[in-house]
Backbone as CSV, one residue per row, in Angstrom:
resi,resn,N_x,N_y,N_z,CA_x,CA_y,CA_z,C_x,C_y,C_z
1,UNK,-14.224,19.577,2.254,-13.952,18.181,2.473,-12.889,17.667,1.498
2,UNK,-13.224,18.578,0.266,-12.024,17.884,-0.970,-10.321,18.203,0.070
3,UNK,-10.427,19.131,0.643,-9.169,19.715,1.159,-8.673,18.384,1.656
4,UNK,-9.522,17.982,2.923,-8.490,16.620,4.236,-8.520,15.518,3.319
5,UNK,-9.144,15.482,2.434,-9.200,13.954,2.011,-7.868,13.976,0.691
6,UNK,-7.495,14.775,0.126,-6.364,15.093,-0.341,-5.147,15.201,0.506
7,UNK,-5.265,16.284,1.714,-4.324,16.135,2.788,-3.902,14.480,3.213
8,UNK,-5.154,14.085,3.452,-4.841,12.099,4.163,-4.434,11.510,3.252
9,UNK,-4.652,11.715,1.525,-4.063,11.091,0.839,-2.507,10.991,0.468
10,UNK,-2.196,12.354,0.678,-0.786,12.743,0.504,0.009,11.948,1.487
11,UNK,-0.506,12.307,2.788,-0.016,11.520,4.325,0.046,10.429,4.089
12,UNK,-0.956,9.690,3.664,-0.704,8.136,3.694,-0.032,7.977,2.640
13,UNK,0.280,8.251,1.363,1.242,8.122,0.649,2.558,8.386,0.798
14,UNK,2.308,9.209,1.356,4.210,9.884,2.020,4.581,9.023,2.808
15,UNK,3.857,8.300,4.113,3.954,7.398,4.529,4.493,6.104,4.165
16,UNK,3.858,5.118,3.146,4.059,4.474,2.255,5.444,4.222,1.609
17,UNK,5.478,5.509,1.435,7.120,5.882,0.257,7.863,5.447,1.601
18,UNK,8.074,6.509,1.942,8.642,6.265,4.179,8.934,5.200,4.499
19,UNK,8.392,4.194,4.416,8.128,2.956,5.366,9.123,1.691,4.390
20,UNK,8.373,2.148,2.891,9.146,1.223,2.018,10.475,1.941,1.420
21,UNK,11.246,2.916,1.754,12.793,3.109,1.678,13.166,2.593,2.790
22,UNK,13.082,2.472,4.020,13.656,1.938,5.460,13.045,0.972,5.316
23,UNK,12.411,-0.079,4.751,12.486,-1.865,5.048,13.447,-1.881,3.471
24,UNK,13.256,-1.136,2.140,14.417,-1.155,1.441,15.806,-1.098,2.331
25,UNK,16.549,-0.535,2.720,17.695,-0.123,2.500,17.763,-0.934,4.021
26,UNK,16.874,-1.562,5.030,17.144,-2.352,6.047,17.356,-3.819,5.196
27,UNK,16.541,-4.495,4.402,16.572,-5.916,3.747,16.422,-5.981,2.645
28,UNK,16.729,-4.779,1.659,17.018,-4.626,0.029,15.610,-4.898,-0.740
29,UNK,15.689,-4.736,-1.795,14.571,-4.869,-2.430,13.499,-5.948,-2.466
30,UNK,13.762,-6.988,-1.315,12.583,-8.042,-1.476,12.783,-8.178,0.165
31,UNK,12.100,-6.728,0.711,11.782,-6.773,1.793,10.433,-7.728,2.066
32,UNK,9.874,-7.818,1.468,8.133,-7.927,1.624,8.412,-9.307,2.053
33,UNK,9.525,-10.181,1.794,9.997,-11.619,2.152,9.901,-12.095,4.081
34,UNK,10.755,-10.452,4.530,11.190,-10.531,5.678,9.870,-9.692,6.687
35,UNK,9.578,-9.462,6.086,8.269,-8.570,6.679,7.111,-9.924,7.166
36,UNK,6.762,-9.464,8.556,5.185,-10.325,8.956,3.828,-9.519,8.409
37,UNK,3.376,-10.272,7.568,2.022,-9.488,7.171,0.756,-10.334,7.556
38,UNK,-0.055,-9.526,8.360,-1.393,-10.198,8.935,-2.204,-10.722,7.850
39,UNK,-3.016,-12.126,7.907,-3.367,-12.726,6.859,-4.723,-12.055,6.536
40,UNK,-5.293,-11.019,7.239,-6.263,-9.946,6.902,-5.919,-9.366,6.106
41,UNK,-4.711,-8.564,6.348,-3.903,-7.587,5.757,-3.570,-7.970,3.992
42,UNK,-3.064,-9.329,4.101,-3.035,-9.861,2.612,-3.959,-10.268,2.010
43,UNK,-5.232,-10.883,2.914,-6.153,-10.838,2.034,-6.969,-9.435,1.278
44,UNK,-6.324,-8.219,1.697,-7.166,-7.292,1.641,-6.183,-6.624,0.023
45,UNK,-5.027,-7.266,0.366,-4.088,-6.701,-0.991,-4.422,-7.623,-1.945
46,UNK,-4.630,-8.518,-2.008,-5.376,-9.628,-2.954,-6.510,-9.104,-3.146
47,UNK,-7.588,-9.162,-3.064,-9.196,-8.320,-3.346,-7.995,-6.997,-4.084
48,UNK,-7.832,-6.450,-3.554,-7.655,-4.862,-4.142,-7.018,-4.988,-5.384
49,UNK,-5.890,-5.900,-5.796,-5.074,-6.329,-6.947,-6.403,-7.007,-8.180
50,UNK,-7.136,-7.658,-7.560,-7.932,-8.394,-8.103,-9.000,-7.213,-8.891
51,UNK,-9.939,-6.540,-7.627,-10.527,-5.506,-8.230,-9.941,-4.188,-9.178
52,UNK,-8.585,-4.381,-9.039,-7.944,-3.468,-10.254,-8.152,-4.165,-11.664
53,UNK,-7.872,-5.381,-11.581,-7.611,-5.457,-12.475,-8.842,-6.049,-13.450
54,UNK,-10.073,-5.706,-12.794,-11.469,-6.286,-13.442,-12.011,-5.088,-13.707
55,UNK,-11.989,-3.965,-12.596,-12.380,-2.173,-12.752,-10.925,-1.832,-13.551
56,UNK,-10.928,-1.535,-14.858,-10.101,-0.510,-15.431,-9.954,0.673,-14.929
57,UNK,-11.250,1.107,-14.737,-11.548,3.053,-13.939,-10.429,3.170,-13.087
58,UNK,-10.395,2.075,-12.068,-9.717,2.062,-11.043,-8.273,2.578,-11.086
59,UNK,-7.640,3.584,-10.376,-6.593,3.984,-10.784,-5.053,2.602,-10.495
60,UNK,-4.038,3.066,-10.443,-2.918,1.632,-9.954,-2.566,2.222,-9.223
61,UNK,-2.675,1.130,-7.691,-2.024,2.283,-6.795,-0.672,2.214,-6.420
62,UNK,0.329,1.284,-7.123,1.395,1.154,-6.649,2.338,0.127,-7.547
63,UNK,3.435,0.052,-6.973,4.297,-0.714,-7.683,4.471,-1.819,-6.374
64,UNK,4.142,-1.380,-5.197,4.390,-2.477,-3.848,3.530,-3.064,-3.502
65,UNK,3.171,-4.186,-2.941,2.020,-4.544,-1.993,1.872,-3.287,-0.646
66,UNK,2.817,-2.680,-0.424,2.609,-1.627,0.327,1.349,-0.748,0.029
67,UNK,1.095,-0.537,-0.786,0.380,0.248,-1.798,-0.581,0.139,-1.489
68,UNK,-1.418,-1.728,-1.304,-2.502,-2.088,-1.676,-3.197,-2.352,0.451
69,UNK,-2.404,-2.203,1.001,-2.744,-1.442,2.080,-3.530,-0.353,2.712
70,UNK,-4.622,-0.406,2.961,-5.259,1.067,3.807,-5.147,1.152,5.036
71,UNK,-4.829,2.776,4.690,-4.479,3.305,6.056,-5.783,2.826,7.515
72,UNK,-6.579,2.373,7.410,-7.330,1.813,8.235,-6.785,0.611,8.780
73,UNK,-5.864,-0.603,8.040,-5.276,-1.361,8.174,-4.392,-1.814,9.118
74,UNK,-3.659,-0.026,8.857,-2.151,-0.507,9.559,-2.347,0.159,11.085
């Protein structure tokens, strides 16, 4: 089980990287401006930003709101 869940992690991260060079290099570095994000969707990057930063354990998952996205989400 350690195997797919490493595999899906990689995927959805590779993904991630993927998605945010092509809305980069389509609307430059403050894509996230021009982007429609479902108000689920942001509330779910809010909680996750929030619970980082109250759980230390918690690893950082990103430098984007892309980041704070699960693949269940999108």
């Amino acid at each position: 089980m350690a195997e797919v869940y490493l595999f899906l992690y990689v995927v959805e991260n590779y993904l991630r990287l993927f998605i945010e060079k092509v809305l980069t290099e389509k609307f430059g570095i403050s894509y996230y401006n021009y982007v429609v994000v479902p108000k689920s969707i942001s509330n779910g990057i809010v909680v996750r930003k929030e619970q980082e930063k109250k759980n230390l354990w918690i690893g950082v998952r990103g430098n984007f709101d892309l980041f704070y996205i699960d693949f269940s989400e999108s």
